[in-house]
PAPA-719073 format. One record per residue: residue in three letters; x, y, z of N, C-alpha, C in turn. Coordinates in steps of 0.1 Angstrom, whole numbers, padded with zeros to 4 digits, always signed. Each point is the difference from the previous one (the first is absolute). Example, Ala and Ser with C-alpha at 12.3 -4.5 7.8 and 13.67 -1.06 7.14 Angstrom:
BEGIN
Ala+0132-0057+0078-0009+0012+0000+0009+0012+0000Ser-0004+0011-0007+0009+0011+0000-0008+0011+0008
This chain:
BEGIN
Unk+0899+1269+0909-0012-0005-0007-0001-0015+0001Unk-0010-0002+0001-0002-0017+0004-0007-0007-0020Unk+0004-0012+0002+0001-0010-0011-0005-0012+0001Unk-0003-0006-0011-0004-0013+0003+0012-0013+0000Unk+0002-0006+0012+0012-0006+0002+0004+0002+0017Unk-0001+0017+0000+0006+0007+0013-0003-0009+0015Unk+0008-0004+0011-0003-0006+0013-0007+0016+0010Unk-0013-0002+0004-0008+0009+0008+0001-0004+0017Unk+0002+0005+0008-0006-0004+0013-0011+0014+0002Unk-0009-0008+0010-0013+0007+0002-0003-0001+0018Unk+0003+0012+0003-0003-0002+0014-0007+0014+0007Unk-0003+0004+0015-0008+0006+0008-0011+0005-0005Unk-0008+0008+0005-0013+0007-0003-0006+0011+0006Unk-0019-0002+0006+0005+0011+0008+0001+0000+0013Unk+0004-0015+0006+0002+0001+0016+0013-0006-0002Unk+0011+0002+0016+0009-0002-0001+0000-0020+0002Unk-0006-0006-0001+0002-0016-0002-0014-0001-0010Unk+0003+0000-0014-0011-0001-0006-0007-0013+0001Unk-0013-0001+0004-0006-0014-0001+0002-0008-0010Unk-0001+0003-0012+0002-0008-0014+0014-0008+0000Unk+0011+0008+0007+0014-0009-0003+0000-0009+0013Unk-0012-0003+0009+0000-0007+0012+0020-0002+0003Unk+0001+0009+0007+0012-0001+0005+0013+0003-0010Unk-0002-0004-0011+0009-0006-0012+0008+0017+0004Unk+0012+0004-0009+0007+0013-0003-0005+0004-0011Unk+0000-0007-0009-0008-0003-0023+0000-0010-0001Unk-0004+0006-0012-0005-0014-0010+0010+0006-0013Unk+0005-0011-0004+0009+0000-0013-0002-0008-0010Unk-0001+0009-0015-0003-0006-0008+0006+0009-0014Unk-0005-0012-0012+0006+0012-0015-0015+0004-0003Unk+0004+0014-0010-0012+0007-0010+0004-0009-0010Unk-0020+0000-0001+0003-0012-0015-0009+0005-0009Unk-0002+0016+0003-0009+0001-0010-0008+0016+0005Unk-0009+0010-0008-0008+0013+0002-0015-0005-0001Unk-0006+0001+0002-0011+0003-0001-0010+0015-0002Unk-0012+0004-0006-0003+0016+0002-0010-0003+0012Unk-0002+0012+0009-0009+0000+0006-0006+0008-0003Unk-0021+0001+0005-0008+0006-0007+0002+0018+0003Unk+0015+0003+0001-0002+0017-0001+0013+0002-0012Unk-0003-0012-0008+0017-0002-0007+0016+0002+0000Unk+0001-0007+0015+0012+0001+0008+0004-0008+0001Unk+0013-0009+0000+0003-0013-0002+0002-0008+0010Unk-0007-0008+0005+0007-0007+0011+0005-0009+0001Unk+0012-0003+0009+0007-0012-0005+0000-0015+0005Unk+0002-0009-0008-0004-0013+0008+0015-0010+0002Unk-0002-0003+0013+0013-0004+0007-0001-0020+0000Unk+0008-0007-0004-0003-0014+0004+0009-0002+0015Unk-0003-0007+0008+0003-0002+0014+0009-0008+0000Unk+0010-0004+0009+0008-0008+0001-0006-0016+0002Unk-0013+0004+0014-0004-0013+0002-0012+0006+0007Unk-0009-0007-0002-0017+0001+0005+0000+0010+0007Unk-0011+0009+0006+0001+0010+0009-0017-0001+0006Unk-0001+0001+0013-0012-0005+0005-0005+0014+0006Unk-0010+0008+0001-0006+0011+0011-0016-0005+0001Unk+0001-0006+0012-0013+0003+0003+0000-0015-0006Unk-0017-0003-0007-0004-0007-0008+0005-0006-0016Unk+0009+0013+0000+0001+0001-0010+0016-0006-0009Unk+0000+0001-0007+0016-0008-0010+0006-0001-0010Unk+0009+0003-0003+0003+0005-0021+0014-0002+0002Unk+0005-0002-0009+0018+0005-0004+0002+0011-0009Unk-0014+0009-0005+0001+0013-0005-0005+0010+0008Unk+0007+0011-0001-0005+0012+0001-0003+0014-0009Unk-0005+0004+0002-0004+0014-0011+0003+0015+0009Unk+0009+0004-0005+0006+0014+0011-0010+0009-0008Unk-0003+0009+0006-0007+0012-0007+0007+0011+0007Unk+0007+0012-0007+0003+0012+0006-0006+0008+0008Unk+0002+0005+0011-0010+0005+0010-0004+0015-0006Unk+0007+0007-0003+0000+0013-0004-0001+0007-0013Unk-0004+0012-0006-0003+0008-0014+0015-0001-0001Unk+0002+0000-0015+0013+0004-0005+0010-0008+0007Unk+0002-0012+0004+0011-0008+0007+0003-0008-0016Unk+0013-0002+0004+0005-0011-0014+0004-0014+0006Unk+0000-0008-0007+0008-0015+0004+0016+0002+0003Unk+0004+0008+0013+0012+0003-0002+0008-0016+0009Unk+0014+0002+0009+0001-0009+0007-0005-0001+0010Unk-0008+0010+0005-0010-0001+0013-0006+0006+0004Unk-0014-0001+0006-0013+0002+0003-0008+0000+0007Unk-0011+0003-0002-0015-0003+0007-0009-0006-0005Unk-0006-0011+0002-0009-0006-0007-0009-0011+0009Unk-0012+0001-0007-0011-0012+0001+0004-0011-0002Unk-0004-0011+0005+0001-0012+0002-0014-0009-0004Unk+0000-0007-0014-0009-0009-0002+0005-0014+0005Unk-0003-0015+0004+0006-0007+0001-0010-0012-0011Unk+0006-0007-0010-0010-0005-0005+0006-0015-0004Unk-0007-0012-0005+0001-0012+0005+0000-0008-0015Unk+0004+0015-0006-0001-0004-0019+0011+0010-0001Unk+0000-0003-0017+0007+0011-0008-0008+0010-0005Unk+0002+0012+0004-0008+0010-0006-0001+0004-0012Unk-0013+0000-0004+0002+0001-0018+0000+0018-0004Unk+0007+0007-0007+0002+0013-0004-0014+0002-0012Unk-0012+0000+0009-0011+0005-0004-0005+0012+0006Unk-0014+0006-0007-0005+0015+0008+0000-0006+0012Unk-0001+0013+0008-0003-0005+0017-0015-0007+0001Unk-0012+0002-0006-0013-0008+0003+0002-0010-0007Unk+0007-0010-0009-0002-0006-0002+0013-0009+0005Unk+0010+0005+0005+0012-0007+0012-0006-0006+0014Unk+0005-0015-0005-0004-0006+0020+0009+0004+0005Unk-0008+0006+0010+0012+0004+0016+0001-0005+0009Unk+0016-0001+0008+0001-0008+0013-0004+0010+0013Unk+0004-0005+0008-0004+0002+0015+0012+0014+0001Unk-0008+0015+0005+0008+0012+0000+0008-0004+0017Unk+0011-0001+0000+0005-0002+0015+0006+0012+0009Unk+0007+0012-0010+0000+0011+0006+0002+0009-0010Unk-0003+0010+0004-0001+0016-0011+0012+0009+0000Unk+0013-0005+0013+0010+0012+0000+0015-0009+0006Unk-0002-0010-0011+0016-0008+0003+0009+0006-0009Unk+0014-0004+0001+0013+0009-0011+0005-0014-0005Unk-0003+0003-0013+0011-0010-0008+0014+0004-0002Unk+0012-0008-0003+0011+0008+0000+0009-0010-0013Unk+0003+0004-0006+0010-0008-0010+0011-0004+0007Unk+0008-0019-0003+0008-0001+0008+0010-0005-0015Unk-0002+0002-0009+0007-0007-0011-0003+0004-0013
């Protein structure tokens, strides 16, 4: 089960060189926090080690969202990828700003 504190790496998707990690292996960071999403499922928000760029885009957070019904926050997964350029605030989903979705089927994995 994952925590706030816990060290995350975040890597592939659904091609075998995901565009979003431009080359990279992951991205590593801590959970610093839950958020609900609008089907009241928690998702979690990761702080980055150090800036993370796809595309146009740039944040040192991320928001994992579980890809599947019935999955838990175990030590590892399937998940969505938000990349965003704030802290996300643990509001309803219409009333949450959202970052830039960069992929829908990467695996987070607890390393700590």
């Amino acid at each position: 089960m994952l925590n706030v504190g816990n060290r995350v790496k975040i890597y592939g998707g659904y091609f075998e060189e995901p565009k979003w990690l431009k080359h990279d292996e992951h991205v590593v960071g801590e959970v610093v926090g839950f958020i609900l999403d609008q089907d009241k499922q928690d998702l979690l928000v990761i702080k980055l080690e150090e800036e993370f760029v796809v595309g146009h885009d740039k944040g040192s957070y991320l928001v994992l969202g579980l890809r599947y019904e019935n999955m838990r926050w175990d030590d590892k997964g399937i998940v969505s990828v938000e990349l965003c350029d704030f802290i996300p605030e643990d509001k309803p989903w219409e009333l949450r700003k959202h970052g830039k979705g960069v992929e829908t089927a990467a695996t987070y994995e607890k390393t700590s």
